[in-house]
C-alpha positions as CSV (number, residue, x, y, z in Angstrom):
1,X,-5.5,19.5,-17.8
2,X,-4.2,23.5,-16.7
3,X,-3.0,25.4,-19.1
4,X,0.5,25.0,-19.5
5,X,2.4,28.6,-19.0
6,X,4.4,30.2,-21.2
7,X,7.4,30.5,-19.5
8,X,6.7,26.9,-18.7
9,X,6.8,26.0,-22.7
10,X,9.6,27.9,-23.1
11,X,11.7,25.9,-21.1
12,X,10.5,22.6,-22.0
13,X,9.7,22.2,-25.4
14,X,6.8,20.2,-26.7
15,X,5.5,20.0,-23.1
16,X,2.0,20.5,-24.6
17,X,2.4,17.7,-26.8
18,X,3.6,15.6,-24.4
19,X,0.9,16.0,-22.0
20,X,-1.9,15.5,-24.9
21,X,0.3,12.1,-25.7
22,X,-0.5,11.0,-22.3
23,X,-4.1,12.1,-22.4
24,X,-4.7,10.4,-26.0
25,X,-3.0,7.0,-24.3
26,X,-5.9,7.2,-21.8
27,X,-3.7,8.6,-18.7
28,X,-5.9,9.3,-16.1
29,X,-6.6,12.8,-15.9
30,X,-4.8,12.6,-11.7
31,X,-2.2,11.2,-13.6
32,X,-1.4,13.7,-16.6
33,X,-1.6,16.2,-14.0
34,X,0.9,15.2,-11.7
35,X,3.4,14.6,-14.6
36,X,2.2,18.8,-15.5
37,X,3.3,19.8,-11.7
38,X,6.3,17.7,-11.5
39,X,7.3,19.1,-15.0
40,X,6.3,22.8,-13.7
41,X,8.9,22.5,-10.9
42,X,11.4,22.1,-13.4
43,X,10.8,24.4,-15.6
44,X,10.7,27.2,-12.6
45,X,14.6,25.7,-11.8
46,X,15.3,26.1,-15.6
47,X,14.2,29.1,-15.7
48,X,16.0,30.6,-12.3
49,X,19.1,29.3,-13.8
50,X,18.6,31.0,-17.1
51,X,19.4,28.0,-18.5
52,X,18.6,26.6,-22.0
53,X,16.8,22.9,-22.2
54,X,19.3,22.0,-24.8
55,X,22.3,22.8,-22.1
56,X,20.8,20.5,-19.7
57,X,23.2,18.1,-18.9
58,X,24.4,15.5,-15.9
59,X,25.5,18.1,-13.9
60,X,22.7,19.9,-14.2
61,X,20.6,17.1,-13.1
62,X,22.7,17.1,-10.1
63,X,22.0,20.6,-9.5
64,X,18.2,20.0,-9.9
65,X,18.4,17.1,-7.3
66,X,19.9,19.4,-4.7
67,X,17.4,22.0,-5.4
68,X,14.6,19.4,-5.0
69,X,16.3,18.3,-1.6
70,X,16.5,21.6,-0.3
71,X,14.2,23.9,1.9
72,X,14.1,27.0,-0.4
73,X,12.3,24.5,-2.9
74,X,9.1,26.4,-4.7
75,X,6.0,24.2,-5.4
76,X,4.8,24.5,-8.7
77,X,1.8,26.6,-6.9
78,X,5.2,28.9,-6.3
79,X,5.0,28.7,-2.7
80,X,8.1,28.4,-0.4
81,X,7.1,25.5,2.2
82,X,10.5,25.2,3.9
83,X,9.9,21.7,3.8
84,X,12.2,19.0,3.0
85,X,10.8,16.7,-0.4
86,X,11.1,12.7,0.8
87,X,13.1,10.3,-1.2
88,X,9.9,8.9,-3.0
89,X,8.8,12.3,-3.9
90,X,11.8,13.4,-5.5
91,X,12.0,9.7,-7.7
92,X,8.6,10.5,-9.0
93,X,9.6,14.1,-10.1
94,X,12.6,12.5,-11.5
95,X,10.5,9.8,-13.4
96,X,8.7,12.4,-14.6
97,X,11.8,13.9,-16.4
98,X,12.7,10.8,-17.8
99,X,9.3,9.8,-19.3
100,X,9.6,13.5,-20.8
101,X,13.3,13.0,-22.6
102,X,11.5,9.2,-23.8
103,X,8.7,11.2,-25.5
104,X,10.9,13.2,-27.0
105,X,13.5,10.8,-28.3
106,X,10.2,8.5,-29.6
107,X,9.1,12.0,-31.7
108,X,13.0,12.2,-32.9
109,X,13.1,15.9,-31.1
110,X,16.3,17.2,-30.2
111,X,17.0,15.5,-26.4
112,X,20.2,16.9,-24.3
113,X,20.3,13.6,-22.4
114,X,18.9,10.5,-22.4
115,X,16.4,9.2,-19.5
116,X,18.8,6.5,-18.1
117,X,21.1,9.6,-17.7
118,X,18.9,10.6,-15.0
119,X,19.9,8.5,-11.9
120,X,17.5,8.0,-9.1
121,X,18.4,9.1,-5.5
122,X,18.0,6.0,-2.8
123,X,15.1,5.5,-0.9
124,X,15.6,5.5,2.8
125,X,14.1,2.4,4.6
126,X,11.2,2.9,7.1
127,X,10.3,0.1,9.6
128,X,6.8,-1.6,7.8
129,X,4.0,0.4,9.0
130,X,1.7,-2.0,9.6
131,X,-0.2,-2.4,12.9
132,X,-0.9,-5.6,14.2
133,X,-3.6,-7.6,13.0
134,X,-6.0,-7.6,16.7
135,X,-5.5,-3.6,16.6
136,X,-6.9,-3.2,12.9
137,X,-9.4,-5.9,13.6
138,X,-10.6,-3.1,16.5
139,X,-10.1,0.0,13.9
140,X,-12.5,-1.6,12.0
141,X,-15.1,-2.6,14.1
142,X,-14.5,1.0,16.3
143,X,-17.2,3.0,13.8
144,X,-20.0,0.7,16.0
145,X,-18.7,2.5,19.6
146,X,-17.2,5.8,18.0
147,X,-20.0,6.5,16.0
148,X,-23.5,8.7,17.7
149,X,-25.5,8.4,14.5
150,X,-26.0,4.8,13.6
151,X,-26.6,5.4,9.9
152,X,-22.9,6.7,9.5
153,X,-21.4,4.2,12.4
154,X,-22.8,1.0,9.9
155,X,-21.7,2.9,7.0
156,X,-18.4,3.5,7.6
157,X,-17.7,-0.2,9.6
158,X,-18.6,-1.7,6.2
159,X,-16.3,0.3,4.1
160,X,-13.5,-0.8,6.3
161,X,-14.6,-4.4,6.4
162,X,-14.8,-4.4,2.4
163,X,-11.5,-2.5,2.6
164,X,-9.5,-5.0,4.5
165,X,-11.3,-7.6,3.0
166,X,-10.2,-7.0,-0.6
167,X,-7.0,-5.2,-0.3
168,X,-8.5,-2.6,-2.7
169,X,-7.4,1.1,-2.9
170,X,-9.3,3.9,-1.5
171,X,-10.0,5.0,-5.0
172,X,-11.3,1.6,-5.6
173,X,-13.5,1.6,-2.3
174,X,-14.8,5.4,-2.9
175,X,-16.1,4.6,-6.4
176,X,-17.7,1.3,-6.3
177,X,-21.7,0.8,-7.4
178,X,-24.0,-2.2,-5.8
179,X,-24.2,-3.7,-9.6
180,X,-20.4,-4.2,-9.1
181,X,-21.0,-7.1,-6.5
182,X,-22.4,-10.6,-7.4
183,X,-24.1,-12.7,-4.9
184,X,-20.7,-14.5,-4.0
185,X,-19.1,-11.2,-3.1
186,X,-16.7,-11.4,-6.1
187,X,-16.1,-7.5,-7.3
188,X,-14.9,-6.7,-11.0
189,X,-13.0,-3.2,-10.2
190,X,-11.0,-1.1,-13.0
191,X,-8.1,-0.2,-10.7
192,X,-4.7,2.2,-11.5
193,X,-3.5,2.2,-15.2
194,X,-6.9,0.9,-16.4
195,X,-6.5,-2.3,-15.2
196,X,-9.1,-4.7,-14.4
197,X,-9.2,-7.5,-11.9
198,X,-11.9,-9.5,-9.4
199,X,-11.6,-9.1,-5.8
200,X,-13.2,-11.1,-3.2
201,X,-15.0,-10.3,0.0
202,X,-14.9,-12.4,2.9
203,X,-18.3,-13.6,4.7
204,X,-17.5,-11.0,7.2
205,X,-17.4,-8.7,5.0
206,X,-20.4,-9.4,2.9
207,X,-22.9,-9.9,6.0
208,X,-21.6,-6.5,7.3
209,X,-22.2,-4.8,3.5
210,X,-25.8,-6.3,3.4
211,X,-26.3,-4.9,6.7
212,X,-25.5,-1.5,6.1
213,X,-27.5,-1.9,2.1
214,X,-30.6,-3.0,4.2
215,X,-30.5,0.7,6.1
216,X,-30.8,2.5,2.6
217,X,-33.8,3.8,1.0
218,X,-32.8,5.3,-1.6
219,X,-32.4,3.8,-5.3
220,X,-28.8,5.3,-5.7
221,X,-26.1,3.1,-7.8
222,X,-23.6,4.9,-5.7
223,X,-22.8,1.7,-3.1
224,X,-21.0,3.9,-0.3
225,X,-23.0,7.7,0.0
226,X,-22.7,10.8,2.5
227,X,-25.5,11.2,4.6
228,X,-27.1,14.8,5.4
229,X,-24.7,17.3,6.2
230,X,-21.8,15.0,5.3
231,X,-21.3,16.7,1.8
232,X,-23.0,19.9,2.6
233,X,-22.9,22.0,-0.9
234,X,-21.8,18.8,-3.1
235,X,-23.5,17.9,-6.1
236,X,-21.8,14.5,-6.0
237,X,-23.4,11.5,-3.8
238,X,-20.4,9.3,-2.9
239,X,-18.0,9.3,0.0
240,X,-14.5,10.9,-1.2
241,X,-11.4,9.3,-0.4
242,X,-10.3,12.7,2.7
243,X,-13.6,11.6,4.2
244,X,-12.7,8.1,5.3
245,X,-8.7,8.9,5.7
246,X,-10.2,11.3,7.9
247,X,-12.5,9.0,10.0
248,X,-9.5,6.6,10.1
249,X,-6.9,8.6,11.9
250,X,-9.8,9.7,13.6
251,X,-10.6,6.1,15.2
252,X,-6.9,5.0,15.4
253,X,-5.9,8.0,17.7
254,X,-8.9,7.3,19.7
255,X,-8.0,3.9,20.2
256,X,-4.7,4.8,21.0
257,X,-2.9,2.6,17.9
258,X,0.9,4.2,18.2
259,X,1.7,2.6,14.6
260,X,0.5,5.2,11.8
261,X,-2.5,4.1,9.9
262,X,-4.6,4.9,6.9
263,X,-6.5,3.5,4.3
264,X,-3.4,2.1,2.1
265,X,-2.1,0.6,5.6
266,X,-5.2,-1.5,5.5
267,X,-3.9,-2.4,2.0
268,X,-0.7,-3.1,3.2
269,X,-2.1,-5.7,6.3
270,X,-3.9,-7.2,3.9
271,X,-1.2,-8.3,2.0
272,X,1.1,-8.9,5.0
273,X,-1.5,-11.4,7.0
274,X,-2.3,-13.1,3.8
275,X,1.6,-13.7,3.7
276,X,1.4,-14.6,7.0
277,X,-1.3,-17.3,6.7
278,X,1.1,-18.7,3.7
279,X,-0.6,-17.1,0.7
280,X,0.9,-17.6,-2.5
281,X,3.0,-14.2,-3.4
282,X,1.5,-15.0,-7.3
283,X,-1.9,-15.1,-6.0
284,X,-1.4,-11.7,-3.4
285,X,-0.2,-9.6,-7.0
286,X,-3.3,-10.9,-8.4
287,X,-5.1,-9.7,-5.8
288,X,-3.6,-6.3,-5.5
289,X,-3.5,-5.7,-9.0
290,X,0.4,-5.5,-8.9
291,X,2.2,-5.4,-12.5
292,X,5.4,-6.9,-10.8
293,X,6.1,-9.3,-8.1
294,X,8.3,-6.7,-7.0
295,X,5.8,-4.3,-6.2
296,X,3.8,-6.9,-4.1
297,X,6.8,-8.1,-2.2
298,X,7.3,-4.5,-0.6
299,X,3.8,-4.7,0.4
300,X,4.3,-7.8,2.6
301,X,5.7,-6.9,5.6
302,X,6.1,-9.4,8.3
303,X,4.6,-8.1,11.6
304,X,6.9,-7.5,14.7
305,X,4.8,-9.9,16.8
306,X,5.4,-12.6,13.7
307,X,8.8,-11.6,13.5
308,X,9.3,-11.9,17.2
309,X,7.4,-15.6,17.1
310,X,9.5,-16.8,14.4
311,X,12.7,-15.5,16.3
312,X,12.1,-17.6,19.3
313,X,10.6,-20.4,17.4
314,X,14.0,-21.0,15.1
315,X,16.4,-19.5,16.5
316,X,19.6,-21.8,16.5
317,X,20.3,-20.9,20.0
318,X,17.5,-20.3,21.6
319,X,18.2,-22.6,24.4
């Protein structure tokens, strides 16, 4: 955790002892500082407005949402982008204000307003960005053609294998060790929030994973590792998460996939052709390690080509 500034604690109060709340409740340490930067942004609006916490009120909230929304916005590095925040962004900074006013409410400190007084903005609706299932099935073999060495080229085609596979984050992928993997290809992972769940490999997937383990040497617990000049000047021997979102867009511009793509797309096709093959949406939570039904269900997208299909398959007048 940064040091929280001065001016900072002076226009949220008990902002230290918020954040070490979060940190004593085993927040990862991502986490407590996101809550810290989202927090620092509005402290800097406080302070701009010479306004007192204890005076912040509805209005003021609405003020703060139209100063997120706008271009002469300062990060909390303090840095003008000119840049527009998306809907999603400004929620979370918003969440972060209400988890704040619940902390303080919880330690019977004085709270101008209470957290349901703090209304999210809507979320504007993007068309599912999710390729189609033959185009990711060629991003994730294309390492094997894209690749010169053939070290990294088997490497990398098993990390997207497992990916797509399991559904697993990026986070997930980027952190695993061999002992984590028993010889059914069952994985116990620790995934966001602490929680812990199995995933499953297919046979695909394991035969490519054994394929790429029978390349290594080395003795390292690490199950996914940079080779030379990979991680020039790193102490660390794992493959970090801009690495492979890197070799991703990488592969899916080369292959000329129009639909945006990254990592957490795989995540998202995996849900969506499970759904697709009539997977139970209980069993795809599970799987995803989804607190709320609700969470998976935005997840499962079905496919333009399935949408299409299903179109001229039941359409009442189709003839």
């Amino acid at each position: 955790m940064t040091k929280v500034t001065t001016k900072t604690k002076e226009a949220l109060p008990y902002l230290d002892d918020f954040l070490l709340s979060l940190q004593t409740n085993n927040y990862s340490p991502e986490t407590v500082y996101n809550y810290e930067r989202d927090l620092g942004v509005l402290a800097d609006f406080i302070n701009e407005l010479k306004l007192p916490f204890t005076k912040l009120d509805k209005k003021a909230i609405d003020r703060y949402k139209a100063y997120l929304t706008s271009r002469d916005r300062r990060t909390s590095t303090k840095h003008n982008l000119g840049v527009r925040l998306k809907s999603y962004s400004i929620n979370r900074m918003l969440s972060s204000l209400r988890a704040y006013l619940r902390y303080l409410i919880e330690l019977d400190h004085p709270t101008p307003l209470p957290p349901e007084a703090v209304k999210l903005v809507k979320t504007e609706r993007k068309h599912p960005q999710v390729a189609e299932l033959n185009e990711l099935v060629k991003l994730i073999e294309s390492p094997n053609q894209l690749e010169k060495n053939k070290l990294v080229a088997e490497r990398n085609r098993a990390m997207l294998e497992v990916l797509f596979a399991t559904g697993m984050r990026i986070s997930e992928l980027t952190s695993l060790n061999r002992n984590q993997i028993d010889t059914t290809g069952r994985i116990f992972i620790t995934g966001k929030g602490k929680k812990q769940r199995f995933v499953y490999l297919t046979p695909r997937a394991i035969k490519q994973l054994e394929f790429y383990l029978k390349q290594r040497a080395d003795k390292l617990s690490a199950l996914f590792i940079p080779y030379r000049g990979e991680n020039a000047g790193k102490t660390t021997r794992r493959i970090s998460n801009n690495y492979l979102q890197m070799k991703i867009k990488q592969y899916r511009e080369t292959l000329g996939i129009n639909v945006p793509t990254s990592a957490h797309s795989l995540r998202h096709g995996f849900a969506t052709y499970l759904a697709e093959q009539g997977a139970n949406p209980a069993a795809i939570q599970v799987l995803l390690g989804h607190e709320s039904l609700d969470t998976t269900t935005r997840y499962v997208h079905a496919s333009d080509r399935y949408a299409e299909t299903t179109h001229r398959k039941f359409h009442p007048l189709k003839q």
